[in-house]
N, CA, C and O atoms as CSV, one atom per row, in Angstrom:
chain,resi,resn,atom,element,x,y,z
A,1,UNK,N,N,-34.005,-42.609,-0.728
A,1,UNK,CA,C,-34.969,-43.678,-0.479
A,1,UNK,C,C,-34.300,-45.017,-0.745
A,1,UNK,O,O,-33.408,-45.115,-1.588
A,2,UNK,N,N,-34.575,-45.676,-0.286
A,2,UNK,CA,C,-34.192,-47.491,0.073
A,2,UNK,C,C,-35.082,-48.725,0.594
A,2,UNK,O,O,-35.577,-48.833,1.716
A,3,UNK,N,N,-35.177,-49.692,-0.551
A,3,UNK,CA,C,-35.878,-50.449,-0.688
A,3,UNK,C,C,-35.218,-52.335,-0.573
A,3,UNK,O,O,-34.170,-52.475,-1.204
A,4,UNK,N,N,-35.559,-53.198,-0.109
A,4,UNK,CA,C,-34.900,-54.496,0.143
A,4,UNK,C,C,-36.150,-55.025,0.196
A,4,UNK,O,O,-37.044,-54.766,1.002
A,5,UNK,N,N,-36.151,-56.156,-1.164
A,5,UNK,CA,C,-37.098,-57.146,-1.220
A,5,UNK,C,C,-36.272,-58.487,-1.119
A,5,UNK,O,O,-35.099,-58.593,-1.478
A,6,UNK,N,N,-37.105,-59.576,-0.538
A,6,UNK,CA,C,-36.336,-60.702,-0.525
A,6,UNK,C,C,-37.255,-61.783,-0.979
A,6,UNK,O,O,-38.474,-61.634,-1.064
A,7,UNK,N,N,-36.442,-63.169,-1.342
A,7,UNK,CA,C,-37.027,-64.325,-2.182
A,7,UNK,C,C,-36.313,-65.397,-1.962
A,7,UNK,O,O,-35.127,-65.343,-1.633
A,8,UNK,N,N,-37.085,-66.669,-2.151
A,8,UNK,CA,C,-35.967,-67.734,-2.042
A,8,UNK,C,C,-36.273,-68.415,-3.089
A,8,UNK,O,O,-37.389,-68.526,-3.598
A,9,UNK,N,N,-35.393,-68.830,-3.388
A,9,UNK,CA,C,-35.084,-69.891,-4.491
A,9,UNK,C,C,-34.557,-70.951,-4.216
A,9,UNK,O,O,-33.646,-70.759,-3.412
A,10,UNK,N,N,-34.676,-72.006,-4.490
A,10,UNK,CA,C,-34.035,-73.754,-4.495
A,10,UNK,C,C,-32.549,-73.323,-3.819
A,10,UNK,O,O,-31.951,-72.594,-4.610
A,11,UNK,N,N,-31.905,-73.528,-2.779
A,11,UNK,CA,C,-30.740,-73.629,-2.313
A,11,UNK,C,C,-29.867,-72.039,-2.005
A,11,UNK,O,O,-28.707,-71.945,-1.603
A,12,UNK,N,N,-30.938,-70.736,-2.373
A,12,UNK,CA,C,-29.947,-69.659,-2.128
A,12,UNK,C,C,-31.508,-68.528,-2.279
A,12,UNK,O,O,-32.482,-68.495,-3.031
A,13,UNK,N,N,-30.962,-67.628,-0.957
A,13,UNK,CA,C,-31.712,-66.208,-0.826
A,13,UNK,C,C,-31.350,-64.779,-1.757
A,13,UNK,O,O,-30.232,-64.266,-1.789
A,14,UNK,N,N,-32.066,-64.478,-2.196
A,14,UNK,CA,C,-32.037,-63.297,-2.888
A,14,UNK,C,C,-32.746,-62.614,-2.573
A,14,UNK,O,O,-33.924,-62.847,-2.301
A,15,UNK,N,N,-31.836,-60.977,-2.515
A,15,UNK,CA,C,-32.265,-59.659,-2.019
A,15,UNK,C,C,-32.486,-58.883,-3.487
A,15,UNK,O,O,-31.937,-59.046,-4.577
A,16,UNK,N,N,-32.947,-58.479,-3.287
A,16,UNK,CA,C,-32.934,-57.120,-4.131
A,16,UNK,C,C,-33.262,-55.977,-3.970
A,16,UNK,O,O,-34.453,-55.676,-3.881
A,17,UNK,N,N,-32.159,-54.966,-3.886
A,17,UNK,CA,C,-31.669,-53.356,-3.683
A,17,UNK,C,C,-32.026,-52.184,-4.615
A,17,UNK,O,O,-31.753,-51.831,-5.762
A,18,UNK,N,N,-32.654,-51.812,-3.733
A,18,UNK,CA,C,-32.956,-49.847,-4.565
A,18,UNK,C,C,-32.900,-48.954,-3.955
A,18,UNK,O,O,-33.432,-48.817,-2.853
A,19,UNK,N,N,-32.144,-48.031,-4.628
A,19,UNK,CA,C,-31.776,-47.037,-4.236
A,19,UNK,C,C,-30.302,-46.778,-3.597
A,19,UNK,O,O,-29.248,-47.288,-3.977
A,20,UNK,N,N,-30.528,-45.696,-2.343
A,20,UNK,CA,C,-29.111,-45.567,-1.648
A,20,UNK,C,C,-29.067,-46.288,-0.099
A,20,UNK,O,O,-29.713,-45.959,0.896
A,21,UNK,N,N,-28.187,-47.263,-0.236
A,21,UNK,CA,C,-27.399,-47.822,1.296
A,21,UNK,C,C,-26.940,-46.785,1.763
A,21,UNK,O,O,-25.771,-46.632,1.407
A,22,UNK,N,N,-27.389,-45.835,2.527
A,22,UNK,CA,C,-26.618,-44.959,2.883
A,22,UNK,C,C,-26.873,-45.249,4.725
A,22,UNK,O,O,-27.496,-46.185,5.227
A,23,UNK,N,N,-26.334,-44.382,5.273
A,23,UNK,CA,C,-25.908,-44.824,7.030
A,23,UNK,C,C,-27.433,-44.477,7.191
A,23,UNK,O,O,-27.703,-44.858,8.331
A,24,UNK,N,N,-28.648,-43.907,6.582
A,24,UNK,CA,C,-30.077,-43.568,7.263
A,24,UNK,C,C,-30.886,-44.865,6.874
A,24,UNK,O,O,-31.886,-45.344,7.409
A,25,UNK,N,N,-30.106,-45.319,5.710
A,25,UNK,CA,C,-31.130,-46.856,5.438
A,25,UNK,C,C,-30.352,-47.950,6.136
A,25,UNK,O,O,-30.953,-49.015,6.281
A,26,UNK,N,N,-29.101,-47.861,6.597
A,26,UNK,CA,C,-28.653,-48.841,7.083
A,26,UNK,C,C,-29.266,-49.927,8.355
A,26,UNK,O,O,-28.811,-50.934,8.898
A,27,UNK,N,N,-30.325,-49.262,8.467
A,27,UNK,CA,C,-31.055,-49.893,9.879
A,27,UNK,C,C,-32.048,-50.962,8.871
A,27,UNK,O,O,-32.144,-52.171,9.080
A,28,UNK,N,N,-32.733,-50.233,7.765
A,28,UNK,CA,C,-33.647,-50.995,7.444
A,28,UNK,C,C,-33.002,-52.378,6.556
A,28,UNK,O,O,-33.470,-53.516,6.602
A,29,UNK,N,N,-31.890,-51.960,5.808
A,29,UNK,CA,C,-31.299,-52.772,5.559
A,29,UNK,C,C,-30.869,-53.935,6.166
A,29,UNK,O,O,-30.851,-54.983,5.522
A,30,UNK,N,N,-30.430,-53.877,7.615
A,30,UNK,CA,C,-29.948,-55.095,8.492
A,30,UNK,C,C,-30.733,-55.648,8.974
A,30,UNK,O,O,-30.487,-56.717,9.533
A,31,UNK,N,N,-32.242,-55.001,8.922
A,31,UNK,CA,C,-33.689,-55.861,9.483
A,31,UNK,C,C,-33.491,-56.715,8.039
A,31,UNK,O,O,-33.107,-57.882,7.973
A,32,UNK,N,N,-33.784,-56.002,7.103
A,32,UNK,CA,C,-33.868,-56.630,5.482
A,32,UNK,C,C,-33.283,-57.978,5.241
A,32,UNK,O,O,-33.920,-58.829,4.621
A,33,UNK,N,N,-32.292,-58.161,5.632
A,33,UNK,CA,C,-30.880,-59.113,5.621
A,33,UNK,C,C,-31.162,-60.217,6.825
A,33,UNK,O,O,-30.752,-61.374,6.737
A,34,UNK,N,N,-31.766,-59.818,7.736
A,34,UNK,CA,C,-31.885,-60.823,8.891
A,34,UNK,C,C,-32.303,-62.078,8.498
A,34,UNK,O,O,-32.171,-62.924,9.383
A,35,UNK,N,N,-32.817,-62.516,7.340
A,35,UNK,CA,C,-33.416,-64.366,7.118
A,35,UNK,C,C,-31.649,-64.556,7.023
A,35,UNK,O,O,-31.223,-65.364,7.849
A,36,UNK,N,N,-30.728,-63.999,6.242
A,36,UNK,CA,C,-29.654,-64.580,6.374
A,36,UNK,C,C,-28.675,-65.291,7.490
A,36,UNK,O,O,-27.959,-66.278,7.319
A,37,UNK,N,N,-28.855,-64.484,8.717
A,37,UNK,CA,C,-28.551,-64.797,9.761
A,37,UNK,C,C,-29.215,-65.938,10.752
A,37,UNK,O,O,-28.787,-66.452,11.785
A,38,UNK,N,N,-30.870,-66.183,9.745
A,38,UNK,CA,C,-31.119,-67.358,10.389
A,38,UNK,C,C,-31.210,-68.671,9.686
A,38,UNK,O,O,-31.953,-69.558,10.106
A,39,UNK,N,N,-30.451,-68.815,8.600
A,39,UNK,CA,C,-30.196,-69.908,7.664
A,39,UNK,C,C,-28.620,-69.841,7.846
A,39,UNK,O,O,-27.875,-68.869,7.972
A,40,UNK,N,N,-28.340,-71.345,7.813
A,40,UNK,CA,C,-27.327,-71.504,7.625
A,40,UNK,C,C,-26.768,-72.951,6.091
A,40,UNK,O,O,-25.691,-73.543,6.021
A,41,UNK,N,N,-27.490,-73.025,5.520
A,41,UNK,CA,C,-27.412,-74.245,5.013
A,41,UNK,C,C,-28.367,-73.679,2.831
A,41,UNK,O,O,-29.211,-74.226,2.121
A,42,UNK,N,N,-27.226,-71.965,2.655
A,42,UNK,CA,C,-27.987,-71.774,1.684
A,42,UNK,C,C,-27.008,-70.515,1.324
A,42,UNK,O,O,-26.552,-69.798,2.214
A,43,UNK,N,N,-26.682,-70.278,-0.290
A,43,UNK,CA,C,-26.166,-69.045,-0.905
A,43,UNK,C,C,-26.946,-68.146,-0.942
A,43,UNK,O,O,-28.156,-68.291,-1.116
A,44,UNK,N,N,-26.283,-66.933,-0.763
A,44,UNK,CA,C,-26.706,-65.634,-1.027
A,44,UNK,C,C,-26.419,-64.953,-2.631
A,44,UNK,O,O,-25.396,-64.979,-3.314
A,45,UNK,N,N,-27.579,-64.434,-2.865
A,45,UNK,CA,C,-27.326,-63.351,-4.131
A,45,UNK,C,C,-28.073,-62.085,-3.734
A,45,UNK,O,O,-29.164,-61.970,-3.175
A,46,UNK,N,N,-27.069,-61.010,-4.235
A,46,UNK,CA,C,-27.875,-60.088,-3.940
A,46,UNK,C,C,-27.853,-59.240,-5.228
A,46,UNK,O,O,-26.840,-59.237,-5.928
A,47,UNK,N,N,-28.991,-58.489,-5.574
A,47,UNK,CA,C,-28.785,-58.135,-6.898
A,47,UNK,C,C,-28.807,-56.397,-6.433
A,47,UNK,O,O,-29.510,-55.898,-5.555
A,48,UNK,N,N,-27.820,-55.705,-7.313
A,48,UNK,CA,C,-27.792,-54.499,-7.065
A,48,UNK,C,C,-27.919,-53.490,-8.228
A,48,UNK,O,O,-27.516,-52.341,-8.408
A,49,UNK,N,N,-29.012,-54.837,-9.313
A,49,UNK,CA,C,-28.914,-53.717,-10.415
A,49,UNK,C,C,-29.205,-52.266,-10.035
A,49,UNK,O,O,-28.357,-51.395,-10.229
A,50,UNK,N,N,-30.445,-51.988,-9.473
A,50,UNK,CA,C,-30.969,-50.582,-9.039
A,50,UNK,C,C,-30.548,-50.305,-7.666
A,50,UNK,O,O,-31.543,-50.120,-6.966
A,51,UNK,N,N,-29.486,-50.210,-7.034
A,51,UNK,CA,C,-28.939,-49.994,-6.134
A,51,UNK,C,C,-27.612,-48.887,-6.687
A,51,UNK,O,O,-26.548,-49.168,-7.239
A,52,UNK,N,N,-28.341,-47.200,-6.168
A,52,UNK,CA,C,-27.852,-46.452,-6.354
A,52,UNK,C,C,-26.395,-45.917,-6.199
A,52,UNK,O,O,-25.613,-45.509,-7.057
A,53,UNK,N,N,-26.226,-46.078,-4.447
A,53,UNK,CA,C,-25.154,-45.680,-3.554
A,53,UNK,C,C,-25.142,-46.922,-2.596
A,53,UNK,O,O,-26.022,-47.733,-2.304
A,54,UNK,N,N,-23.402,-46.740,-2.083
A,54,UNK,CA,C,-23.620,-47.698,-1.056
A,54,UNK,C,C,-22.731,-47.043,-0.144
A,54,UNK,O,O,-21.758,-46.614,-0.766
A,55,UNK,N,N,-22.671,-46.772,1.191
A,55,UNK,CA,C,-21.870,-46.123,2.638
A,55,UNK,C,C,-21.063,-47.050,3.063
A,55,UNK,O,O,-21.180,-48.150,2.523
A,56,UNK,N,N,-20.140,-46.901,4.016
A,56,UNK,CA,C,-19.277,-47.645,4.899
A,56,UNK,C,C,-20.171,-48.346,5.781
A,56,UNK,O,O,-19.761,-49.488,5.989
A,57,UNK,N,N,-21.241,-48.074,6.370
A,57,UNK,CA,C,-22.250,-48.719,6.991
A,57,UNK,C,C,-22.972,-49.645,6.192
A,57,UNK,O,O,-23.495,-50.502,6.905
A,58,UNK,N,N,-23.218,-49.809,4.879
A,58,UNK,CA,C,-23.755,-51.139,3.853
A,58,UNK,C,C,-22.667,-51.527,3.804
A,58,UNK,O,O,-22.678,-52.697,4.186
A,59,UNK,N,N,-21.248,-51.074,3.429
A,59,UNK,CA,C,-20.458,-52.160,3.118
A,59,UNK,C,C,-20.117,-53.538,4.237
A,59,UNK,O,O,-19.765,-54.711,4.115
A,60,UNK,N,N,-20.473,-52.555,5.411
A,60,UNK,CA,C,-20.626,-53.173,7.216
A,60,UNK,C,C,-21.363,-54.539,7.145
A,60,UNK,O,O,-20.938,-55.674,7.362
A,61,UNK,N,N,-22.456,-54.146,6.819
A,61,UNK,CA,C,-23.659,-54.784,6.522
A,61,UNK,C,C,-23.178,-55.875,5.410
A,61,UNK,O,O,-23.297,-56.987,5.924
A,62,UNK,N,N,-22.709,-55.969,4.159
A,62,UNK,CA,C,-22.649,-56.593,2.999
A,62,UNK,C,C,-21.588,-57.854,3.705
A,62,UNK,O,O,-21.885,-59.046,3.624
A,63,UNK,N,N,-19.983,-57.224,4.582
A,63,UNK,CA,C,-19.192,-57.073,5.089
A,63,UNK,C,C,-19.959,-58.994,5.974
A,63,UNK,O,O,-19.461,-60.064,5.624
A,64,UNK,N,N,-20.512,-58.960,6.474
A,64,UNK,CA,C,-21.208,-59.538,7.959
A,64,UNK,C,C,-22.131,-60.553,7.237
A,64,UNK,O,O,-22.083,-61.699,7.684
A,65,UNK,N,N,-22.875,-60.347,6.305
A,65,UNK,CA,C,-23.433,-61.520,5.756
A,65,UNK,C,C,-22.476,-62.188,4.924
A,65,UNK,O,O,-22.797,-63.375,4.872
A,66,UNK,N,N,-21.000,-61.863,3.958
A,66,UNK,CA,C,-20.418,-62.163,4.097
A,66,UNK,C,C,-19.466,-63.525,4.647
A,66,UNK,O,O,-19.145,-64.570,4.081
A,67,UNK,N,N,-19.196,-63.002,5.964
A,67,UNK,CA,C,-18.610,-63.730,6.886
A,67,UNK,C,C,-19.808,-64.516,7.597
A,67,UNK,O,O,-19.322,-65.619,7.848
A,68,UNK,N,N,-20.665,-64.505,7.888
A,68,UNK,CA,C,-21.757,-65.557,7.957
A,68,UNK,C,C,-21.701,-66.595,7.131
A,68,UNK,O,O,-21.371,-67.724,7.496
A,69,UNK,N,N,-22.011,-66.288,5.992
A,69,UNK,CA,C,-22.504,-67.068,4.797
A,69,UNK,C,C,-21.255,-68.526,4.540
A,69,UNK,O,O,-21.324,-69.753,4.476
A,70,UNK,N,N,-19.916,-67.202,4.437
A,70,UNK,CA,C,-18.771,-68.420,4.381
A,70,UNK,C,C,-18.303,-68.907,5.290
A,70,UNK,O,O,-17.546,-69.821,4.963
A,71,UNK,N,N,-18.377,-68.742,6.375
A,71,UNK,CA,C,-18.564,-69.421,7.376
A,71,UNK,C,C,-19.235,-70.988,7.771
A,71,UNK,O,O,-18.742,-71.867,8.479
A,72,UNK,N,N,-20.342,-70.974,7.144
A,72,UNK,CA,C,-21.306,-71.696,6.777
A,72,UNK,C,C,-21.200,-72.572,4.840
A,72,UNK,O,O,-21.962,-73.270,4.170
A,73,UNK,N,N,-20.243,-72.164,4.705
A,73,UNK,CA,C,-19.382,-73.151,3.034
A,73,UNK,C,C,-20.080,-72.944,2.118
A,73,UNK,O,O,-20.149,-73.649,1.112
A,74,UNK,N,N,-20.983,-71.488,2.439
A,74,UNK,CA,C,-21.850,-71.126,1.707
A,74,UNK,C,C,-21.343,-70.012,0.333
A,74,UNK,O,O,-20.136,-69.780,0.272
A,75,UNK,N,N,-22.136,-69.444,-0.584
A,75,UNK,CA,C,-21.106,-68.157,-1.431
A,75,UNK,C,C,-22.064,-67.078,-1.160
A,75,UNK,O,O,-23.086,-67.012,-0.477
A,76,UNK,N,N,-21.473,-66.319,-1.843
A,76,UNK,CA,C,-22.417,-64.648,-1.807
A,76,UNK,C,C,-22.193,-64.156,-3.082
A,76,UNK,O,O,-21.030,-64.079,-3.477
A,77,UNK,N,N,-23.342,-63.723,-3.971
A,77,UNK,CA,C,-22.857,-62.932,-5.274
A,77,UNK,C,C,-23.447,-61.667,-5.701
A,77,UNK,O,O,-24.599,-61.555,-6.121
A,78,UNK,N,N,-22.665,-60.792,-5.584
A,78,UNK,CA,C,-23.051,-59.544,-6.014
A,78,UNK,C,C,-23.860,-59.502,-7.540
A,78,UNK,O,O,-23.300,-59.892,-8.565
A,79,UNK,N,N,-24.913,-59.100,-7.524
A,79,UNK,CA,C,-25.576,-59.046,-9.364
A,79,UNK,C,C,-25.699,-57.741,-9.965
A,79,UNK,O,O,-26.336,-56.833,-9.432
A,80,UNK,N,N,-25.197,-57.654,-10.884
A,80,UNK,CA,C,-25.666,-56.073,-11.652
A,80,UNK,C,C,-24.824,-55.135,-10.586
A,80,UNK,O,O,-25.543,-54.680,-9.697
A,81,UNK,N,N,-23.500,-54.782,-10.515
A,81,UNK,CA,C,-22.959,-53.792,-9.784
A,81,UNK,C,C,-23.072,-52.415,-11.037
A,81,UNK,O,O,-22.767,-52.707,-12.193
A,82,UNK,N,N,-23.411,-51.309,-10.797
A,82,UNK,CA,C,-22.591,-49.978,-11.610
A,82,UNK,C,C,-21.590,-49.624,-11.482
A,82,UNK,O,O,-21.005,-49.772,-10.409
A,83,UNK,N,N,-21.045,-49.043,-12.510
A,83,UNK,CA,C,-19.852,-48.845,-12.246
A,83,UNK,C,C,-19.111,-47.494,-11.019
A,83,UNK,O,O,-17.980,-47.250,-10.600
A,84,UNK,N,N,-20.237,-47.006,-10.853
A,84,UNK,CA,C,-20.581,-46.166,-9.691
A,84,UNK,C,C,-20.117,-47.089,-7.895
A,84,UNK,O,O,-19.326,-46.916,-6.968
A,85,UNK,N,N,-20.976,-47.847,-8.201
A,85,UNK,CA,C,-21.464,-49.235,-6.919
A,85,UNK,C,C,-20.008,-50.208,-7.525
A,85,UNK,O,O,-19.394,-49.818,-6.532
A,86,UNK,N,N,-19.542,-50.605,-7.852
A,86,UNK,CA,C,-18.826,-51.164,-8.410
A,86,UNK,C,C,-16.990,-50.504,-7.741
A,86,UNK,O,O,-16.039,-51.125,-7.264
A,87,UNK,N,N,-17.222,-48.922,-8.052
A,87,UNK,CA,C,-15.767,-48.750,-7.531
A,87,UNK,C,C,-16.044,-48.693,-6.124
A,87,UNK,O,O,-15.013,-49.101,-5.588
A,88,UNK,N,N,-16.773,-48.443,-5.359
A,88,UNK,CA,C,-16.615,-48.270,-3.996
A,88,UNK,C,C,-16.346,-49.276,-3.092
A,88,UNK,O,O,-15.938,-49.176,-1.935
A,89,UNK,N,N,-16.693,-50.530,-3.923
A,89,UNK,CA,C,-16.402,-51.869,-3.633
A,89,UNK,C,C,-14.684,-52.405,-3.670
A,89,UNK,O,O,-14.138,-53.207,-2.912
A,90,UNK,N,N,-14.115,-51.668,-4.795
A,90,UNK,CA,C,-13.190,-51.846,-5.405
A,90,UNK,C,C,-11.735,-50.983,-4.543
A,90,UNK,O,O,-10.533,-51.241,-4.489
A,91,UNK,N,N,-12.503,-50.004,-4.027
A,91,UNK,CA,C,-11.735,-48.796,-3.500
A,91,UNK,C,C,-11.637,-49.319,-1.684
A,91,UNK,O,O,-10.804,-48.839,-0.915
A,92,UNK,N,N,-12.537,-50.238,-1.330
A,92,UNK,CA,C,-12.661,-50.181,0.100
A,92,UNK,C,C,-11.791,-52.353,0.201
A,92,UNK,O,O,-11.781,-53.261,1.031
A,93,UNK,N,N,-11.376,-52.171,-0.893
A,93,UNK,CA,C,-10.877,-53.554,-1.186
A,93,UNK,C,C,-12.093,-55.113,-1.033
A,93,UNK,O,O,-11.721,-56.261,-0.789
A,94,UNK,N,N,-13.142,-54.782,-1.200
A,94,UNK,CA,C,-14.413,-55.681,-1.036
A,94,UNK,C,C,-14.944,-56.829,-2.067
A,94,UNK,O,O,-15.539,-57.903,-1.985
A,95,UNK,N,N,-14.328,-55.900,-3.200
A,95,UNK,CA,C,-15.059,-56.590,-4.392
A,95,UNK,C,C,-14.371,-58.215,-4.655
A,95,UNK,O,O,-14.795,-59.138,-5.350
A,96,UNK,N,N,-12.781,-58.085,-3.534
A,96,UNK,CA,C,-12.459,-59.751,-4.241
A,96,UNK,C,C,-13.588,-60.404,-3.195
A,96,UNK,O,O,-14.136,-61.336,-3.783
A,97,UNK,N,N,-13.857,-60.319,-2.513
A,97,UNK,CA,C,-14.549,-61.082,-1.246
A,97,UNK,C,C,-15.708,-61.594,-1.987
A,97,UNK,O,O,-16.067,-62.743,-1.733
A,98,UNK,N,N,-16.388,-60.869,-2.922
A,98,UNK,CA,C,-17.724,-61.657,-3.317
A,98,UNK,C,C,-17.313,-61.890,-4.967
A,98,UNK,O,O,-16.581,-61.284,-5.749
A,99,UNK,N,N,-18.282,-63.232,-5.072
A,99,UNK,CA,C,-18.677,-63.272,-6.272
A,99,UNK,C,C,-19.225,-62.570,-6.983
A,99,UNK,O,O,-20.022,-61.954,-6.275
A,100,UNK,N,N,-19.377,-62.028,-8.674
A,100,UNK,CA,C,-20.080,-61.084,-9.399
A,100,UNK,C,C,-20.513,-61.511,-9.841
A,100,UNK,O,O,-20.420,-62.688,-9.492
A,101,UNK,N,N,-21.456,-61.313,-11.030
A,101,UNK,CA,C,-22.472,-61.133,-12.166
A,101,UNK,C,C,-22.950,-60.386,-12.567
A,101,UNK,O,O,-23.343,-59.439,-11.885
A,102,UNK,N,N,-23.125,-60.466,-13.799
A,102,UNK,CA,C,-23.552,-59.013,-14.710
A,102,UNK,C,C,-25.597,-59.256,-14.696
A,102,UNK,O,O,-26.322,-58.427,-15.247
């Protein structure tokens, strides 16, 4: 199961993730993510405390807002990774690309 709530705050969008990114949530996920693609003038955070698993298809996804965002002189920050969520990031070489937080 997979869940994406979103919020804005003064100058930057925040998501927040539950569960598993896996390639069956990956659809709902990229609907989820879509205000990003229509702002250009704002940081991203995404918090992954409760964000179980993540697939080659979220990292796709993570991957693309990403390159949007900085594109746009904007940042992106990963929040609350596990150390689970954390190596797969690490292993697929991703994790320098974003900012962290605990």
């Amino acid at each position: 199961m997979f869940k994406i709530t979103s919020s804005e705050q003064i100058g930057k969008l925040v998501f927040n993730l539950v569960g598993d990114l896996d390639n069956v949530a990956s659809t709902e996920a990229a609907r989820g993510f879509e205000p990003v693609f229509e702002r250009t003038d704002c940081d991203v955070l995404i918090d992954c405390t409760e964000l179980n698993y993540i697939s080659s298809s979220g990292l796709r996804i993570l991957l693309n807002i990403y390159k949007h965002t900085r594109s746009n002189h904007h940042l992106v920050t990963l929040k609350g990774l596990s150390d689970d969520v954390r190596e797969v990031f690490v292993l697929g070489g991703f994790l320098q690309l974003f900012l962290t937080e605990d």
